[in-house]
C-alpha positions, 0 to 999 in steps of 0.5 A: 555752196555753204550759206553765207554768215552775216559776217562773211557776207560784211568780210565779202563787201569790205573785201570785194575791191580787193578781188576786182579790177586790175587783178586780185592776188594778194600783195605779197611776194610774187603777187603781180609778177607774170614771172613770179617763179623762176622757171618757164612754162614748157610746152604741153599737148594736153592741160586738164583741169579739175575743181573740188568744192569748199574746203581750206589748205588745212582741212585737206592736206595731211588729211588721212581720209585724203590719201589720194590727193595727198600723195599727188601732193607729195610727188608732184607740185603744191602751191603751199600758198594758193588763194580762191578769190571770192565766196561763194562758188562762181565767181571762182570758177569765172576766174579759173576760165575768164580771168574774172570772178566778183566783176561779172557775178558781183553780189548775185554770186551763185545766182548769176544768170549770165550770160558771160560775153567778156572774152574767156577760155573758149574765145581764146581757144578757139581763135588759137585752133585749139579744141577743147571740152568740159567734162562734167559728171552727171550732165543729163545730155551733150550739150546741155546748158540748162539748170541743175539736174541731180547731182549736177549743178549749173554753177560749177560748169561755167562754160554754160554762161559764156555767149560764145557757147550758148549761141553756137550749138558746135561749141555747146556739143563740146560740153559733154558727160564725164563719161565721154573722157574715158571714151575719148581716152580711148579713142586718142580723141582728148581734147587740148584743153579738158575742165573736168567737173565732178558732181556735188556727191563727188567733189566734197561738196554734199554727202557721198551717194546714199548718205543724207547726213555726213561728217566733212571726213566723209565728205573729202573722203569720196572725194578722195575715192573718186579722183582715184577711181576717176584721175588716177587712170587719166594720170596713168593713160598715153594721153597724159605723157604729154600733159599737165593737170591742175586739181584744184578746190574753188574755194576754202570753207565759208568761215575762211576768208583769207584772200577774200575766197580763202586758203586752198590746196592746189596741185599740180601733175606732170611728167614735168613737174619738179618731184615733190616740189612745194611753192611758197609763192602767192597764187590765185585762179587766174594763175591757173588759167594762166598756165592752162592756156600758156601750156599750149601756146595761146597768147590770148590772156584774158582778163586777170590771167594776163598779169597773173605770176607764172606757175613755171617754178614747178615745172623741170 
């Protein structure tokens, strides 16, 4: 995460009411609507998530050094009006899987402790019969829920706060390394639900490997590299026939307060999904979480999630 400015740290405080309480989608069209596309959510065997780091709408799409993630953009769905809802890192990624963000963290942000024990992705999951895993690159060990480690960071897994997974060791077994996805690939062993977590040398939060100093073009551009060499295969695999894939960045750049977490780029992959659909529609984390746990038939919405608008409009 970017060090905070005293301006958008003063933005951060006029705004937070605005990211808390009964939802935190913008007034505009579509916002606080469960159907605010027109389509229904169809059924999926397999949804997948998978968060990028830190950049805005305009920093990515159309972006040359992102040709990977732009042609996902060209030849499935792009939520053209998709906002994060909070700076800096965490609390997006509570709203991406408890339906929650600024409420749990509030000005602790990054340095939230936890533990999270409001109800949540796992909770909702789990009571449902479905399985689940959080992939992350770089993790030291299956099941680890400590501090960072190298390239990983405890931050952007945020399946390591939530008390149903601290304090039973048979959920915390299904946080494992990314490596583990190919595997189960393979295996025909993916779970229903798969958060996929890149490490901060992938996910354009820091410099690519080996590079100390870099330019953000550099940065987006291993990125880039990384979801091809990483998603592109997952995209192509037997297991996602059946499936749904949201990639998605966890917040805009610091100075980009829009929607208090600012502008970003979301996308979305199917078999499904309208060809080269693009939404005009006011979308926010929750609405992810929303459809990652409609996809498979969970009714359990927790927090936000449950009056988040539909993505269905960018399904056939």
């Amino acid at each position: 995460m970017k060090l905070f400015t005293s301006f958008s740290l003063l933005v951060l405080l006029v705004l937070t009411e605005a990211a808390c309480g009964g939802g935190s989608a913008p007034a505009t069209a579509g916002s606080g609507t469960p159907n605010g596309g027109a389509s229904t959510i169809p059924a999926f065997a397999h949804v997948f998530i998978v968060v990028e780091e830190n950049h805005s709408y305009a920093d990515v799409i159309g972006n040359t050094s992102m040709p990977y993630f732009n042609s996902l953009a060209t030849s499935y769905g792009l939520a053209t009006q998709y906002y994060a809802n909070a700076h800096p890192s965490l609390p997006n990624y509570f709203e991406l899987t408890a339906g929650e963000g600024l409420s749990i963290t509030g000005l602790a942000g990054d340095s939230y402790p936890g533990p999270v024990t409001q109800d949540n992705v796992v909770r909702a999951l789990t009571a449902a019969g479905k399985t689940w895993k959080s992939y992350a690159e770089s993790l030291p060990a299956v099941g680890y829920i400590g501090v960072d480690s190298g390239g990983y960071v405890k931050r952007h897994n945020p399946f390591t706060y939530f008390s149903d997974v601290i304090n039973d060791s048979a959920q915390a077994a299904n946080i494992v390394p990314f490596s583990q996805l190919a595997t189960d690939i393979a295996n025909n062993a993916v779970p229903e639900y798969a958060f996929i977590v890149p490490n901060l040398n992938d996910d354009a939060h820091d410099c690519p490997v080996g590079i100390s100093t870099c330019t953000d073009l550099q940065k987006l551009a291993a990125a880039d590299q990384w979801l091809q060499a990483n998603i592109d295969p997952v995209i192509k695999s037997a297991a996602f026939q059946d499936a749904v894939m949201v990639i998605v960045f966890d917040e805009g750049d610091i100075t980009d307060v829009a929607n208090v977490g600012g502008h970003i780029p979301a996308v979305i992959v199917s078999s499904k999904s309208k060809a080269g659909y693009q939404s005009t529609t006011v979308y926010q984390h929750q609405s992810t979480m929303r459809l990652s746990l409609k996809a498979l038939g969970v009714t359990d919405l927790p927090g936000d999630a449950a009056t988040a608008p539909d993505m269905g409009e960018f399904f056939q």
